[in-house]
N, C-alpha and C positions, 0 to 999 in steps of 0.2 A: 574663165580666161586665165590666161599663165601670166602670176606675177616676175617669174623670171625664164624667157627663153631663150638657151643657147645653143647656136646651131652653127653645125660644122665646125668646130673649132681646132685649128692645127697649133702646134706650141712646141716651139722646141727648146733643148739646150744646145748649142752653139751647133754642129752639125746634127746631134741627136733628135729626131721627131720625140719630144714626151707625150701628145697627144694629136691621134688621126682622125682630124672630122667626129669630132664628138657631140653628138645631140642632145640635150635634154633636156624637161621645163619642169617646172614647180609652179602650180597653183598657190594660188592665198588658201591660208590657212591647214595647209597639207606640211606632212614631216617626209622629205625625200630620203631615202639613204645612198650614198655612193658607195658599193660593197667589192672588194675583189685585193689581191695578193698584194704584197709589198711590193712596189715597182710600176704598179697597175694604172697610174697616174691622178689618183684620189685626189691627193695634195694639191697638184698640179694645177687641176680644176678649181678649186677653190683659191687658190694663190691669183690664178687668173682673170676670173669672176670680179674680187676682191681689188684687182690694182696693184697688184705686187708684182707680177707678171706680163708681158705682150704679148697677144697671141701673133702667130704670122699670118693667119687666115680667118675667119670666121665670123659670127656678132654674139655679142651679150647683153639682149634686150631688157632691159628691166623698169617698170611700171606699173602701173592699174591701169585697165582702158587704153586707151588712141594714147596715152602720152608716157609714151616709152623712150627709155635714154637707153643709146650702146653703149655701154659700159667699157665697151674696148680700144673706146677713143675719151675716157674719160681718167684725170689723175685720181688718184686711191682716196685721198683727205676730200674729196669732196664726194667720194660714191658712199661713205661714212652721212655725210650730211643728206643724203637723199634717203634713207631708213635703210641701210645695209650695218652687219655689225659681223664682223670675223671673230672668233673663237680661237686663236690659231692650234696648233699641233704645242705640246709643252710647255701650255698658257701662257706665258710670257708677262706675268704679273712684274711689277716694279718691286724688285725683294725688300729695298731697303725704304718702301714707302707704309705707310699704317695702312692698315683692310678699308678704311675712309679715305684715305688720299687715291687709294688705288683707282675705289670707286668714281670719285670725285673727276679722275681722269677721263673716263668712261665718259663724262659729258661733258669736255672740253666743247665739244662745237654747239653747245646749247646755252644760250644766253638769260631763257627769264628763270632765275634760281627759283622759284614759286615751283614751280614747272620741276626744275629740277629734286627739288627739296620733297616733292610726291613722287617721282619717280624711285629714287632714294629710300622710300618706305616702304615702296612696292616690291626692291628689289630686298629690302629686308625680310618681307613676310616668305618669298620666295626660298630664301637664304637666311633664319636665325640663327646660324653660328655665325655667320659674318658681325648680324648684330650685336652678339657676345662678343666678338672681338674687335670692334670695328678700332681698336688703340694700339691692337698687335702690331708687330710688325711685320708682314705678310710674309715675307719669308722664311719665318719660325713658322708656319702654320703645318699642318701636315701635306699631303699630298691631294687627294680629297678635299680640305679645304680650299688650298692653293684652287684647284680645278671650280671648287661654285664661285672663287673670288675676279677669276677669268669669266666666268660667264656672267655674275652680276655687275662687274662691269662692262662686259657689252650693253646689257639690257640697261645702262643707263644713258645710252644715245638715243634710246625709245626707236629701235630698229622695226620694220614690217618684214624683215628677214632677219635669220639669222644661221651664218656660216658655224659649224662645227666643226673641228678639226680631231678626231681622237680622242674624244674627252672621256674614255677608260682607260685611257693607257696609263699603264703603272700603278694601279688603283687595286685595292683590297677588293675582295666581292662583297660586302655589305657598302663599300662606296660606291661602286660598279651600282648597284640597284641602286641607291637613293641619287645620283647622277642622271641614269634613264628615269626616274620617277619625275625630279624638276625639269627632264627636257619635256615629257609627256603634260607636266605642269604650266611650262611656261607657253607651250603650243595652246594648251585649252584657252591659256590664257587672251591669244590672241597674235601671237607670233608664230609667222609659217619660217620652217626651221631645214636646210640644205644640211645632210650629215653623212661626214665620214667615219665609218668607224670600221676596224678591224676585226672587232664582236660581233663577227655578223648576224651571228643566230640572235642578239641584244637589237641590233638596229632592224631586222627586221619583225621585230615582235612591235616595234612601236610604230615602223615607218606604216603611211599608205603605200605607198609604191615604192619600188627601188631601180635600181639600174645597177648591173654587173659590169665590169669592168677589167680587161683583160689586154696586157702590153698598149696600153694606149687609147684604146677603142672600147665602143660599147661593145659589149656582147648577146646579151640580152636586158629587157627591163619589162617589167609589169609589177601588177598587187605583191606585196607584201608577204601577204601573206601565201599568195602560190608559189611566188618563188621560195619560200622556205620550204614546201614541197616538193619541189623539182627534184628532181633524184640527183640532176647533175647540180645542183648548186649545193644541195646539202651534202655530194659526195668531197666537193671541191671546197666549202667554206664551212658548212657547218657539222662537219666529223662523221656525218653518216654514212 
């Protein structure tokens, strides 16, 4: 059963439609990816999903079983407290805070520190340079860094999802792989993971399923791995 189902969803910017009836679900414990051009409305979706955004139309169910909340009638700081956690596009870490403080923010809506204080060690084993640095100040860090410091701080609201936003973008290729290794990491771990990435031929070597996406709208979606087959998607995204 789909931990997160959204369906038909419209979204615009002021007159501009950014998204037409867009379908899609994520099961528990599945890596979705959302793949297709700059403009494609990637972002859009997950902005929307997340509470940053209104849609004008649609629903965004999200739950296990019979007890699902639309998210589309929900504010953002509390769809965080229901096990959501966004990754945004340019991680958006606090530069002038330490790789601990940053953390630390990550579980602002979590009150028994015990709890928190294991999460926090989890999110270390995931990420040991953060624990190397956990005194830096996060905005000296590299680029790379910066990016597992945005993600292990999500993973300290102890999410059942989790939004990605681009998280290769401007990254080296030996971060580019150790990046997809801890998404592939953090999913076995028990985290079903919604991903945008621009890398398509990256996001769908890990995703189960994907969904293409073109001017707003689905275009097609299935496995993974056959859309990396597809003559037309590998001619349109992945250079073939």
């Amino acid at each position: 059963m789909a931990l997160l189902e959204v369906k038909d969803l419209s979204v615009y910017y002021g007159v501009i439609q950014a998204l037409k009836d867009v379908s899609f679900e994520v099961n528990k414990g599945e890596i979705i990816a959302l793949i297709g051009a700059n403009g494609a409305g990637k972002t859009t979706i997950l902005h929307t999903v997340s509470g940053l955004l209104r849609a004008k139309s649609g629903s965004i169910l999200f739950g296990e079983g019979d007890a699902k909340t639309d998210l589309s009638k929900t504010p953002a700081h509390k769809i965080v407290t229901m096990g959501m956690a966004h990754v945004p596009e340019g991680r958006r870490i606090f530069q002038q805070l330490t790789v601990y403080e940053n953390l630390l923010m990550g579980a602002f809506t979590r009150k028994n520190k015990a709890e928190v204080q294991e999460t926090l060690t989890k999110v270390y084993e995931h990420f040991p340079r953060l624990k190397e640095r956990e005194k830096q100040i996060a905005g000296t860090l590299s680029g790379g860094e910066q990016q597992m410091l945005a993600m292990g701080r999500a993973l300290m609201s102890k999410p059942t999802i989790m939004l990605m936003d681009e998280p290769s973008m401007g990254l080296s290729p030996l971060y580019v792989s150790e990046i997809f290794a801890i998404i592939r990491e953090i999913n076995k771990a028990g985290t079903t993971v919604l991903l945008v990435e621009q890398n398509a031929k990256m996001a769908l070597e890990i995703a189960n399923r994907a969904y293409v996406l073109e001017t707003g709208a689905v275009r097609m979606s299935g496995d993974a791995h056959e859309l990396a087959d597809n003559e037309e998607v590998r001619k349109a995204y992945l250079g073939g």
